[in-house]
Every structure is written in C-alpha cells, then in structure tokens.
MITOR-102140 format. One record per residue (C-alpha): residue number from 1; x, y, z. Coordinates in nm, 2 decimals. Layout:
BEGIN
> NUM;X;Y;Z
...
This chain:
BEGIN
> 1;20.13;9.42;9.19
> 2;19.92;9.19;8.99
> 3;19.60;8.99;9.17
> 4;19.48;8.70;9.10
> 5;19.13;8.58;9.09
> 6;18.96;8.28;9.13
> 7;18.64;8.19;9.14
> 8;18.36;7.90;9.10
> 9;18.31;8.04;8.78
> 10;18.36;8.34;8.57
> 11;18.09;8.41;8.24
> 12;18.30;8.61;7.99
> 13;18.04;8.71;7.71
> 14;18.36;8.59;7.49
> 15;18.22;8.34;7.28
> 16;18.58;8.24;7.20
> 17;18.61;8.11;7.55
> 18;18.25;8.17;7.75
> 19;18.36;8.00;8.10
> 20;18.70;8.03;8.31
> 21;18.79;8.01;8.65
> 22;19.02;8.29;8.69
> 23;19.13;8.64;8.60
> 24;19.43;8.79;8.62
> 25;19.49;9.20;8.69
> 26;19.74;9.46;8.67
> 27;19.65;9.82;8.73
> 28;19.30;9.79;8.64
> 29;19.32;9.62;8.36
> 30;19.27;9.26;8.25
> 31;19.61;9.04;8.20
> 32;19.42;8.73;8.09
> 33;19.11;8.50;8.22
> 34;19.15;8.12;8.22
> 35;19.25;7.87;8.39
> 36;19.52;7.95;8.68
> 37;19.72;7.70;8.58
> 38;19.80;7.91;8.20
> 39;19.88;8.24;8.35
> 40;20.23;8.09;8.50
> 41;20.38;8.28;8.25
> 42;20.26;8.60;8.38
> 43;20.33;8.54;8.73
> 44;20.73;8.40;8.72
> 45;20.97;8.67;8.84
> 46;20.62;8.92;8.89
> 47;20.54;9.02;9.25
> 48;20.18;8.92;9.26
> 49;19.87;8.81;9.52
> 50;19.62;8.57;9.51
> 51;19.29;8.71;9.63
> 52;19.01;8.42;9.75
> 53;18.77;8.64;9.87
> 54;18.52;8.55;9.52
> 55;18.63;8.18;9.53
> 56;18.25;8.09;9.60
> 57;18.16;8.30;9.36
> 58;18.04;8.39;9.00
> 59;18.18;8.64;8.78
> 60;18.04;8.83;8.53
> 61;18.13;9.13;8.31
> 62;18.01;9.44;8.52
> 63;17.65;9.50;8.43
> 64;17.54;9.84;8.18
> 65;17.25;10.05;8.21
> 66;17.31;10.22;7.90
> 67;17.01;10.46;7.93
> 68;16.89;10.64;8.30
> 69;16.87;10.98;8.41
> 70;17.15;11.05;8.70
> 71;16.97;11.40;8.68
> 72;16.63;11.31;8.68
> 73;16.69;11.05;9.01
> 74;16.84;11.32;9.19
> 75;16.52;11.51;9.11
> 76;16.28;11.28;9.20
> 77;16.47;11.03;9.51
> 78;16.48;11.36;9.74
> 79;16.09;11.37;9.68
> 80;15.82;11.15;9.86
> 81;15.70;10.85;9.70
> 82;15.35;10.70;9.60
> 83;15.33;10.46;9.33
> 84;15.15;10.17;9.22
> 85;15.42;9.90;9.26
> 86;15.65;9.84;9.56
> 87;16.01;10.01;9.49
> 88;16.30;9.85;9.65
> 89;16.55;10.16;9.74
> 90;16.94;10.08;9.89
> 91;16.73;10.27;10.24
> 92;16.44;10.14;10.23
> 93;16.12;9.98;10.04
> 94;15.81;10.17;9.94
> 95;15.52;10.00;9.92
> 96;15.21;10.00;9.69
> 97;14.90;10.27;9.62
> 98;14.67;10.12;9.42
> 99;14.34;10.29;9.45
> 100;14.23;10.74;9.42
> 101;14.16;10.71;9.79
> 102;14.46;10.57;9.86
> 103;14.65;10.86;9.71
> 104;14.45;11.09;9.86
> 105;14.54;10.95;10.20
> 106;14.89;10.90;10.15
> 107;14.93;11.28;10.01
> 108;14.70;11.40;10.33
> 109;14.95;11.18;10.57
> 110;15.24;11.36;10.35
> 111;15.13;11.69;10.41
> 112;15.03;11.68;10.79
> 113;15.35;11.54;10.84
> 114;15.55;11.81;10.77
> 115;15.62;12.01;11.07
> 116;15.66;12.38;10.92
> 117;15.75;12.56;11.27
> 118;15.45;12.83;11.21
> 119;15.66;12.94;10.92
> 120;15.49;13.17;10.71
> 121;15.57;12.97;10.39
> 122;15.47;12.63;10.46
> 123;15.78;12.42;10.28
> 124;15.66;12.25;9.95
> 125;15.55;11.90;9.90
> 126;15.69;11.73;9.62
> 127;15.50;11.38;9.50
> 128;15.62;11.14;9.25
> 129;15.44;10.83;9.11
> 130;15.14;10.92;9.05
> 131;14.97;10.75;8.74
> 132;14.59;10.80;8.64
> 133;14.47;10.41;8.59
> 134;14.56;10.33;8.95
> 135;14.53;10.68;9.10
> 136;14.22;10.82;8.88
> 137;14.24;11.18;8.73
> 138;14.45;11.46;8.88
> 139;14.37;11.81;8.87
> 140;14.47;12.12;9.05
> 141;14.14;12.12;9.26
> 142;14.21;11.77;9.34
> 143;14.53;11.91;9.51
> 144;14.42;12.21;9.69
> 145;14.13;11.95;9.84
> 146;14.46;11.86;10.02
> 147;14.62;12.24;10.11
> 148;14.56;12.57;9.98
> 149;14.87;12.69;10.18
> 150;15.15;12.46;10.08
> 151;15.29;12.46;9.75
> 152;15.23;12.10;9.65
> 153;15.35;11.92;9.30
> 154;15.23;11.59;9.20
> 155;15.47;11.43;8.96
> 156;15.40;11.13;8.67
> 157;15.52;10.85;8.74
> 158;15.61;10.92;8.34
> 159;15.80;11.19;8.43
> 160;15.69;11.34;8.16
> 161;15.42;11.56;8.35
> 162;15.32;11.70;8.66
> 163;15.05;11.86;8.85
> 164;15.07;12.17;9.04
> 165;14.81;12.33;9.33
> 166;14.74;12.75;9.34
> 167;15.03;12.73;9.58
> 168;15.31;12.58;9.42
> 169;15.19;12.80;9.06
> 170;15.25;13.09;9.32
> 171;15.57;12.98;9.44
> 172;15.68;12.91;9.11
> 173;15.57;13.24;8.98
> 174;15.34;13.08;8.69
> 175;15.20;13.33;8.48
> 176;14.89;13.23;8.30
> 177;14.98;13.56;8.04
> 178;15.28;13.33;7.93
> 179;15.07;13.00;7.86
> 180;15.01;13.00;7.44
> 181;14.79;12.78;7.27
> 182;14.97;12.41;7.20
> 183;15.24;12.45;7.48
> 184;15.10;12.11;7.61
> 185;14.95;12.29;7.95
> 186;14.64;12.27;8.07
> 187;14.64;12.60;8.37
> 188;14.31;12.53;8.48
> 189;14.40;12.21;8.59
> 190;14.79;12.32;8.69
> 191;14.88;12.05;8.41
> 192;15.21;12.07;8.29
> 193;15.30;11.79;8.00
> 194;15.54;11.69;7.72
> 195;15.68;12.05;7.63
> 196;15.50;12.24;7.87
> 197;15.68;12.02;8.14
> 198;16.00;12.23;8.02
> 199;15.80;12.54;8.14
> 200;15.72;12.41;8.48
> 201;16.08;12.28;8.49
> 202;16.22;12.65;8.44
> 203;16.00;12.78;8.69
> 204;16.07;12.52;9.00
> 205;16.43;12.49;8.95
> 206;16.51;12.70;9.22
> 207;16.38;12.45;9.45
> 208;16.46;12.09;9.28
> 209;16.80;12.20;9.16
> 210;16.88;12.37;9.50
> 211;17.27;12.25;9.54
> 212;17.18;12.10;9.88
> 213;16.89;11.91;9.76
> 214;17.02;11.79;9.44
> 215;17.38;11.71;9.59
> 216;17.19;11.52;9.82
> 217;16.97;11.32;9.56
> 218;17.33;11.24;9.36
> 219;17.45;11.06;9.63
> 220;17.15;10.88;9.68
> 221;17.17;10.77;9.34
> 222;17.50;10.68;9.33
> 223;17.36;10.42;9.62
> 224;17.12;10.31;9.38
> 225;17.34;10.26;9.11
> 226;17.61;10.06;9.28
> 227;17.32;9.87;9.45
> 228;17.23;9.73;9.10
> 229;17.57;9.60;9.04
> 230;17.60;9.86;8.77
> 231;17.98;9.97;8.69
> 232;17.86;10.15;8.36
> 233;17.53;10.38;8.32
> 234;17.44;10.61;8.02
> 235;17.28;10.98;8.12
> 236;17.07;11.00;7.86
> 237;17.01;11.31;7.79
> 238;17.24;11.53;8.00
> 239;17.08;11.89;8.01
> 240;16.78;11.74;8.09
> 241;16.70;12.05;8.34
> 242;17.01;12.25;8.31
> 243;17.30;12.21;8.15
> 244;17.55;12.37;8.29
> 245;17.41;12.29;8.60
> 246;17.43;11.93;8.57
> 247;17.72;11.87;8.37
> 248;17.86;12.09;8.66
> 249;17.78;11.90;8.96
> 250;17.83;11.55;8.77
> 251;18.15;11.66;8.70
> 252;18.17;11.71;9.12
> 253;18.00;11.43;9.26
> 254;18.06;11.10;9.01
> 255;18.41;11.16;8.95
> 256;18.66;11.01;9.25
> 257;18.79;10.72;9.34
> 258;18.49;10.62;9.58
> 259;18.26;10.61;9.30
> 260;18.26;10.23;9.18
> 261;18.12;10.30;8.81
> 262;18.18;10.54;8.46
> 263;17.93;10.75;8.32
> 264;17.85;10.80;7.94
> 265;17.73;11.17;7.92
> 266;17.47;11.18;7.59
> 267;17.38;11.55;7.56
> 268;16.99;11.64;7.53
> 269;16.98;11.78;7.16
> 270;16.75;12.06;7.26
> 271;17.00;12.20;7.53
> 272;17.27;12.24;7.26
> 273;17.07;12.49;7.03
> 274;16.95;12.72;7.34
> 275;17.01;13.01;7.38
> 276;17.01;13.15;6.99
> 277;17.19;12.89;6.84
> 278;17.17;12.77;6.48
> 279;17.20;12.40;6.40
> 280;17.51;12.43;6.29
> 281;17.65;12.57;6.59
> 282;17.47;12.32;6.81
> 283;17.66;12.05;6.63
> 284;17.99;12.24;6.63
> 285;17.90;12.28;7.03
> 286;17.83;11.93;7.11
> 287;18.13;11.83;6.87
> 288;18.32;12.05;7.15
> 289;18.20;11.84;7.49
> 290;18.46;11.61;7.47
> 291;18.69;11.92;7.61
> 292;18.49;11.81;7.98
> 293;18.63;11.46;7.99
> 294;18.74;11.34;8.31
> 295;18.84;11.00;8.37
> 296;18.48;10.84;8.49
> 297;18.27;11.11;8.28
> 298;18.30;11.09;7.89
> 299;18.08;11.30;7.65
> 300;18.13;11.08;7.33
> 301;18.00;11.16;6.98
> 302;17.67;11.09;7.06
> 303;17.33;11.32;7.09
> 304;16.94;11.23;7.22
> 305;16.64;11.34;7.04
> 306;16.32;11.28;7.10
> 307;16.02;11.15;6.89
> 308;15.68;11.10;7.09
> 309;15.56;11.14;7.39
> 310;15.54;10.92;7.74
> 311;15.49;10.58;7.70
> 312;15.34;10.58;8.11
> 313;15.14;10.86;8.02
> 314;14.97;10.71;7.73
> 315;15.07;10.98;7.52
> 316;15.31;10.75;7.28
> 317;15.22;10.82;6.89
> 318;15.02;10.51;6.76
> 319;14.95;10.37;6.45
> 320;14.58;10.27;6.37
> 321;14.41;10.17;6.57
> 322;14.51;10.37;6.82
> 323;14.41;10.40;7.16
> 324;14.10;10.22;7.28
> 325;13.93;10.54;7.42
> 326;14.08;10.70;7.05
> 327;14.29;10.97;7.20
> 328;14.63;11.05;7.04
> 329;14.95;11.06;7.17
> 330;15.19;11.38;7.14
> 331;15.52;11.47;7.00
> 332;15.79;11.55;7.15
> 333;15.98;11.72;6.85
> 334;15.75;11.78;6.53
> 335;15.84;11.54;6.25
> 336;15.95;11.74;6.01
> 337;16.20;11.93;6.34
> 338;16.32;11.61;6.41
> 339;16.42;11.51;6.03
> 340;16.61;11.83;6.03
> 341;16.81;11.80;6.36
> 342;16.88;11.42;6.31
> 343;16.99;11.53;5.97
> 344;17.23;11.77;6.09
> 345;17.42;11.52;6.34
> 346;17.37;11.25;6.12
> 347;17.59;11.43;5.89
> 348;17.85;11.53;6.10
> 349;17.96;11.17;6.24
> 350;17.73;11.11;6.54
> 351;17.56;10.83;6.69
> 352;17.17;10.91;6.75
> 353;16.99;10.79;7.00
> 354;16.59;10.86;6.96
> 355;16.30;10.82;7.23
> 356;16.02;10.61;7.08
> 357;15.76;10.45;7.25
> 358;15.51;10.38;6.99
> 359;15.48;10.21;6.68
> 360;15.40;10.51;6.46
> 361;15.67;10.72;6.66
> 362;15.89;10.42;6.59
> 363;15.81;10.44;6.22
> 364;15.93;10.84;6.19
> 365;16.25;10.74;6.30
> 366;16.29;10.47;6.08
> 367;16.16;10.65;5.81
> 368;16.47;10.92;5.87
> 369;16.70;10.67;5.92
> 370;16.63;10.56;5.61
> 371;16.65;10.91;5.40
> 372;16.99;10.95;5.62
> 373;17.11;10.63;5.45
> 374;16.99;10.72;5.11
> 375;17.13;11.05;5.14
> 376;17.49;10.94;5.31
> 377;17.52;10.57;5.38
> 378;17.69;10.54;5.67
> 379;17.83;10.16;5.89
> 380;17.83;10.13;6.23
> 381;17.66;10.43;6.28
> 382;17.48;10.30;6.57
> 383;17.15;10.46;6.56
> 384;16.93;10.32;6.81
> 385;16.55;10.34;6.93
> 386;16.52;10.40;7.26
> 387;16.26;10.29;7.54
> 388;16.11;10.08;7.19
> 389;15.70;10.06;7.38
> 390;15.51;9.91;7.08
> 391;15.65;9.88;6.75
> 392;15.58;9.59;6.50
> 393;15.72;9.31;6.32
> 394;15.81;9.46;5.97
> 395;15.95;9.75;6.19
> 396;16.21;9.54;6.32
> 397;16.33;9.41;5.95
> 398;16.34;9.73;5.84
> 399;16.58;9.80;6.14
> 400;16.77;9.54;6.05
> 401;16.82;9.59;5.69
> 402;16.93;9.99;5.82
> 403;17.18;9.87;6.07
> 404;17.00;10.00;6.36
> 405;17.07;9.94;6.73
> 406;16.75;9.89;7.01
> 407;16.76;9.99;7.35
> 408;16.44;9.84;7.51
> 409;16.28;9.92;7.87
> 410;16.17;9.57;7.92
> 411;15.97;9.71;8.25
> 412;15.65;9.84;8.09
> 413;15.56;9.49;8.04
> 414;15.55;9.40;8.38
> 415;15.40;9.70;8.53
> 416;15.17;9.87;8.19
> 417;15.07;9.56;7.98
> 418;14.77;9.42;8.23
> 419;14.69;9.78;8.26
> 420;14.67;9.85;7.89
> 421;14.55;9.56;7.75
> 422;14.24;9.65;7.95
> 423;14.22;10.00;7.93
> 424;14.47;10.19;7.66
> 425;14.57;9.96;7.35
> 426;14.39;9.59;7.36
> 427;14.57;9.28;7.47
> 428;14.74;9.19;7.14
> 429;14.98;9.50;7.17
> 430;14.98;9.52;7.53
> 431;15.18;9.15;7.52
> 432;15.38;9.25;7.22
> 433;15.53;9.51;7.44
> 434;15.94;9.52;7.40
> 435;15.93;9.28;7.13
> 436;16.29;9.13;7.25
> 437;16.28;8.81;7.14
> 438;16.23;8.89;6.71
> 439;16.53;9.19;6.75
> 440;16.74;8.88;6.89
> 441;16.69;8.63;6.66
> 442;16.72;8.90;6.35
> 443;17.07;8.96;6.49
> 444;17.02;9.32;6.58
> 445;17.22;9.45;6.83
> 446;17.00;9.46;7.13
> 447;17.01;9.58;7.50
> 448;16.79;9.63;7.83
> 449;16.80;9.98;7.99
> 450;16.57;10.11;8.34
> 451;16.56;10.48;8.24
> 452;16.56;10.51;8.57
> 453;16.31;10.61;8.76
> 454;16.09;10.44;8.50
> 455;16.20;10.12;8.61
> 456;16.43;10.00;8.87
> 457;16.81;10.04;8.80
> 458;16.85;9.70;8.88
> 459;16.99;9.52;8.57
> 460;16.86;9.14;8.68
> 461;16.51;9.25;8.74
> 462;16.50;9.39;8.37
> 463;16.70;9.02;8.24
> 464;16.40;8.88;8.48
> 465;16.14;9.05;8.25
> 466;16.29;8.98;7.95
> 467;16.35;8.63;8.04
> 468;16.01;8.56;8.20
> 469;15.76;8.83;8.05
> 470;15.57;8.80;8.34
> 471;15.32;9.14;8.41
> 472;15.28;9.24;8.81
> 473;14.92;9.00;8.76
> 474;15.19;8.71;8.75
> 475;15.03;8.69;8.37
> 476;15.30;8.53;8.09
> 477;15.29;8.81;7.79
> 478;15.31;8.66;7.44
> 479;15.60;8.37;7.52
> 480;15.71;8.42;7.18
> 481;15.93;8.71;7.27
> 482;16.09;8.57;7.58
> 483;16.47;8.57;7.57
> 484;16.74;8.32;7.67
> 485;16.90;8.36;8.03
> 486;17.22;8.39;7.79
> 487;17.05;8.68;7.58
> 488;16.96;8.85;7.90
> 489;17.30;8.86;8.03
> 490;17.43;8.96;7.69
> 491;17.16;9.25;7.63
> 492;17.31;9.39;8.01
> 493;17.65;9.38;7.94
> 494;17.85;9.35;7.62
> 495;17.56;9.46;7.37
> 496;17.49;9.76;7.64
> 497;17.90;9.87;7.61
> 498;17.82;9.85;7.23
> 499;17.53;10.09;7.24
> 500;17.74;10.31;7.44
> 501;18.01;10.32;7.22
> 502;18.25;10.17;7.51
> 503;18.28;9.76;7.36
> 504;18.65;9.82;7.33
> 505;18.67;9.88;7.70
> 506;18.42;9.72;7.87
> 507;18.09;9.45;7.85
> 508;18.36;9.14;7.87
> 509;18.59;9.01;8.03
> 510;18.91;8.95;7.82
> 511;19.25;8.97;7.81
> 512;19.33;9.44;7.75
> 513;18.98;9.56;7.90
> 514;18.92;9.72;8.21
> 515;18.87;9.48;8.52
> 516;18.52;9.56;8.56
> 517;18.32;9.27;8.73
> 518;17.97;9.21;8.89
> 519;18.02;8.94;9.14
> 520;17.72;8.73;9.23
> 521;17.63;8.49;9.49
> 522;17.47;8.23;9.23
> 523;17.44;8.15;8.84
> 524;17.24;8.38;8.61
> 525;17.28;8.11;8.35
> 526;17.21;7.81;8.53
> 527;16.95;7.91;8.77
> 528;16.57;7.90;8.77
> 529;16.48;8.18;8.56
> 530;16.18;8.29;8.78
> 531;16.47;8.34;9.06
> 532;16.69;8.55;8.81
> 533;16.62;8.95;8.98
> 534;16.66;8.74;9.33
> 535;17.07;8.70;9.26
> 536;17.24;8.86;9.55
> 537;17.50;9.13;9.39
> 538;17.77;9.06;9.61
> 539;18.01;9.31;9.49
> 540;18.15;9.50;9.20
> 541;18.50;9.57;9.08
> 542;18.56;9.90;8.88
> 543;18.86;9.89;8.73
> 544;19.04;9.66;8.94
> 545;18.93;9.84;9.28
> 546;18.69;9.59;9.45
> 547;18.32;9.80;9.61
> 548;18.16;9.58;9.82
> 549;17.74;9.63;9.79
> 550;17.75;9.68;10.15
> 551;17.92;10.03;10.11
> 552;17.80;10.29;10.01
C-alpha cells in the first residue's frame, strides 16, 4: 500500500528542490516528494491511499539530536528536581530556584515529604540541578543541616559532580582509605567531581541503576524524546555508568515498534579499555559492537573521548586569561592520554567525537587532529568537537582547513552567559559562547545538540537560541553569531544525520530515505523568530508509521 501525503507545505533540506507539497511512501520509505500531480506515474495500476490528516500542516525532515545521554536521563528524570530555570517535562513543568535559601527549602520540603513508614533506613533522596552561582556553595555539612538519617545526594546540574551527606557515603559504602591524592574528590566535603564522579558512580549504582528505577526513567525519556519531535538521537557515550548494563536494557526498552525514533549508540572510550584491556584490544572490541545491531539501535564506527572538564561547573580548560576568580579548569583525560587513545582509533577507521568546552581544551583537540593528519591524512573522517563552550576565531579556521565537524550546545548561552560574564569569564567570552554563526559561514559542517539533561531535548528551543542568542535576562549575545531560521533547521536535521554518520538515510526528505517526518502546526522558516521554540510538534512519522505527540 503506498500513502500519499499532502500538506500546506513540506521543507526538504534538498537544496535541489527545498519546498513541495507532497510525499509519497511505500513501506517506510520515501517514493518521491513533489507535487501530487508528478507522482501519477507511481500511483497507476498501484493500490494506494491518500492520507489528509497533515493537509494543514508543515513538514519537515524528522528533527536529530545527535548528542544526549538516554542513560544519563534515566538517571537523573526518576530523581527530584531543583534548578535555576523552569524545565518543561512531557508530565509536568518544574519551576525555578534561584537563591541558597531557596534550595535549602525546597531540599527540606523534599525530605519531609517522604513518608518512610518508621523504616529503619529512611529511603534516599536524590537531588539534581543544583549549580553554585544561583545556589551558593555545597558541602556535606550543608546537607546533613538537612538529615543525618537519610542518605541524601545532591547532583550538578553539570552532571559532572555531586555532593553526598554522611548518610548516603554510608549507604554507598565510601571508603575514605580508597580516596588517593588527584582523584578529583574532596571527602570532607562529600565532593565527588570529574574522575572522582566515576568513583561515586561505582558505589551508588545499586540504587540509580536498580532495573525498576532505571526501566522506569527509560520510559520517561522516551516521552521526552518523542515530545521534542525527535525521530533520531545520538547516546553519546554509551557506557556511561555501565556498559553492559545499558547497552542491555537499551537493547530492551528503545527497540519495538512503539518507539517512534533510532538510536546512534557512540561507545564511551574509557568503558572499552576496562577491565585490563590494551589499546589495541579496546579498538578491536569497539570494532566488534556492530555484532549488537538491532533495527532502531546501531553501534557505528564511531567512539567519545573526552578532553576537559564541565562547562556548568566552570571547570572547562581556558586559555589566558582564564577565569575571573583565576581558578583552572580540569581534564578529563590528560593530554598526552588523550593523544594516544585518539591516535589509536584514528588509525583504525573511526569517527571521533571529543568533549570540549573551552578554548584551550578546544585547542588540544585540534592540535591532535592535526598530528593525526600529518601522520595519516584522512577525508571525511568526521571528527567533531563536542558541546564547543568557548573557543576562538582562528580555532574555527584551523577546523576548517582539518575537515572538522562541530556539534554545539547552543543552551549555555541562554542559561550561563549572563551568569559568566559577571562572575566566571568576562562579558566578551560569555557572548562569544557557541560561536555558530563563523562555523556557518566557513562552511563547516555544523549542528545543535541538548546533551540532554544539560539542555532541553527539544530541538526548536536550541534553533530558538541559535537563531535569537537571547540569555534567560532576555539580553541579545554578540548578534554577530546569530544563525539564519534556514541554518537552524539545517544544523537539527540533515547536518545532525551527517554528524551521525546516518545522511544516506535520514536528515531529508527525498526520493530512497526513510519516511521520517516532524510535522508542525506552523512555519519554522517563515515565522517570527522570537516564536521559533513555541511551534506546536504535532506529530512525527518514523519510518512511515505516523506517532502522534499526544501518545506516549
């Protein structure tokens, strides 16, 4: 049966024919998109249907997030939520803390809410959003001012770190005799960051990977996703807590035919050299993930590394000047660590994808992407800098002249730039965040990501950013960079399937891909760009299979 769609209008991202008014589909895949009155030739003798129901309507390709965390949402949605800006959840909207007293409250409220029965083990409190300029300082005591009984953790709003009272280090079984110099935890204040966040990881697993809970949080992000009009995501960095554990449970709960989008799997580098591994086997073992393929979960030839650290925690690496207050960032992997493992993949065929958030973390990854192409020149390689905080303009020519990709969370402009231009890195940088606009007009292949839960996996409020550069003060950061409605589309759909690796399938509609659509209510092109992340998302079509937003 082949189906027929019309609609008011339909935005192809092909520039060979950018508008039509219908597309024709057979078994998931696109026959042709047009006019109706060209596609005659498909339909004589053919037994086919012509469905109206996005006649009002605008089509466009289906939106990409080509870099969140399924993992680390199902982690964190189950948990209870304090942050400084209002999050708008599929169930319900969470609205803003802003001041120390605030959080206090909010955790108090939190914890005398819980109704533990007169169990002896109080059940533990688990807090995300936290972040220190709006929340002030966190520290253990700061916690038990709360409880000494119940195990509470207080999670970044990075991610990147967390806080822990005397009883959640006792539930966890944290051993001070196991903390070593430089593991990036501070015990007297139950602060666990960067690397040490792996050790706190390790140690609360039991309770935030618990198959009920994190079942649980996977179908709540599958809400989340399909709320965004998303019919492609990236897991960026699967392993993230547990490997097998994850690639497990994925494997369980986003494959089926109720699930209304595909998953990119990109394995967490570190996770493939545990447990005694040497480089070489690491490679030959993420070389061998491709054997887990299902139809909507792919492992591709692709790996994450990581350079420095959290760009919400202040911790990205900086070039001088710094930080205002002259603190330094962190790395995630050690320079010369990172040279050797990119090195490694590099030469065996796959497309890297590094974590940078600051300039000078920026600059080691160029500066290996650079020996990799002196040392093995490769096309199309697709290398691409992730997140991409603060970086500057000689950085993105020299990304250009190396063929690299950039994958940029638009969002820490709107929430972190008023924020840090007072208190963190001066206003000229804080503006120059995601510095979009000079990666477009240097042709470099460019896309928005939400990194979700760093930002809202909502595709138009991150084309809203980009497109405005408006901060949450309602202040216009350096115009210069803004992007074109028409760039903003592009960067969430067909340069996204690019950076995943998945343009031959998806991020256009044409005649051979997959009938993956985001159907809207109104014009992302035409309409006032301050009412771009307003759009209703309507529904989506995955492969032919139409998912209205209201289910789910």
């Amino acid at each position: 049966m082949l189906t027929l769609y019309p609609a008011r209008s339909i935005i192809t991202m092909n520039d060979s024919m950018p508008r039509a008014s219908a597309v024709l589909v057979r078994d998931g895949i696109i026959l042709e998109v047009g006019e109706r009155e060209n596609m005659q030739p498909w339909l004589e003798g053919q037994e086919y249907q012509v469905d109206e129901q996005f006649a009002d309507k605008v089509i466009c390709p289906g939106f990409i997030d080509p870099h969140l965390h399924p993992s680390m949402a199902a982690v964190l949605l189950p948990m209870e939520f304090i942050t400084a800006m209002r999050w708008k959840l599929p169930w319900g909207t969470v609205e803003p803390t802003t001041t120390k007293d605030g959080f206090d409250e909010r955790m108090q409220t939190l914890h005398a809410g819980k109704n533990d029965g007169g169990a002896d083990e109080p059940e533990p409190l688990f807090i995300w959003g936290f972040h220190q300029l709006w929340h002030g300082p966190m520290s253990k005591a700061r916690i038990n001012a709360i409880s000494t009984t119940r195990p509470i953790v207080v999670w970044h709003r990075s991610f990147h770190e967390l806080y822990m009272n005397d009883a959640a280090m006792q539930m966890a079984g944290v051993n001070i005799d196991d903390i070593k110099q430089g593991d990036q935890i501070d015990i007297n204040n139950g602060h666990f960051f960067e690397n040490g966040l792996g050790y706190a990881i390790k140690h609360l697993n039991p309770w935030i990977l618990a198959p009920d809970v994190y079942a649980a949080g996977l179908e709540r992000l599958k809400k989340v996703v399909h709320h965004g009009g998303h019919t492609t995501i990236g897991d960026l960095a699967t392993g993230l807590f547990d490997f097998e554990t994850e690639a497990t449970t994925l494997a369980q709960l986003l494959e089926g035919d109720e699930v209304p989008f595909r998953t990119r799997l990109v394995a967490h580098s570190a996770r493939m050299s545990g447990g005694g591994r040497t480089l070489e086997q690491a490679v030959e073992k993420a070389e061998g993930l491709v054997e887990r393929n299902s139809h909507r979960l792919h492992f591709g030839k692709h790996i994450k590394m990581f350079s420095d650290g959290a760009f919400f925690s202040a911790l990205a690496q900086l070039q001088a000047p710094g930080y205002i207050d002259e603190h330094h960032g962190e790395w995630l992997m050690p320079p010369e660590i990172l040279e050797k493992n990119i090195r490694a993949y590099w030469h065996a065929g796959f497309q890297i994808h590094v974590h940078v958030t600051g300039d000078l973390g920026l600059e080691l990854a160029i500066d290996v992407l650079e020996k990799m192409q002196f040392e093995r020149p490769r096309f199309n390689h697709g290398y691409t800098f992730e997140h991409f905080g603060i970086s500057t303009p000689e950085q993105i020519k020299r990304i250009k002249a190396l063929g690299g990709q950039v994958s940029a969370n638009a969002y820490y402009l709107h929430e972190l730039s008023d924020m840090y231009a007072k208190d963190a890195v001066g206003y000229e940088r804080a503006s120059q965040m995601a510095r979009l606009g000079t990666c477009f007009r240097e042709g470099i292949n460019t896309t928005l990501h939400s990194d979700f839960t760093m930002a809202p996996a909502e595709p138009l409020n991150s084309a809203w950013v980009a497109v405005n550069r408006i901060n949450s003060e309602g202040d216009v950061m350096c115009p210069e960079e803004c992007l074109t409605q028409q760039q903003a589309l592009q960067a969430i759909t067909i340069n996204a399937a690019h950076v995943m690796g998945m343009a031959d399938i998806t991020g256009s509609i044409r005649s051979g891909k997959r009938a993956d659509f985001t159907v809207l209510d109104e014009d992302p092109l035409t309409c006032d760009p301050m009412n771009l992340r307003d759009i209703n998302i309507y529904a989506t079509v995955f492969e032919g299979k139409v998912f209205p937003t209201t289910t789910l």
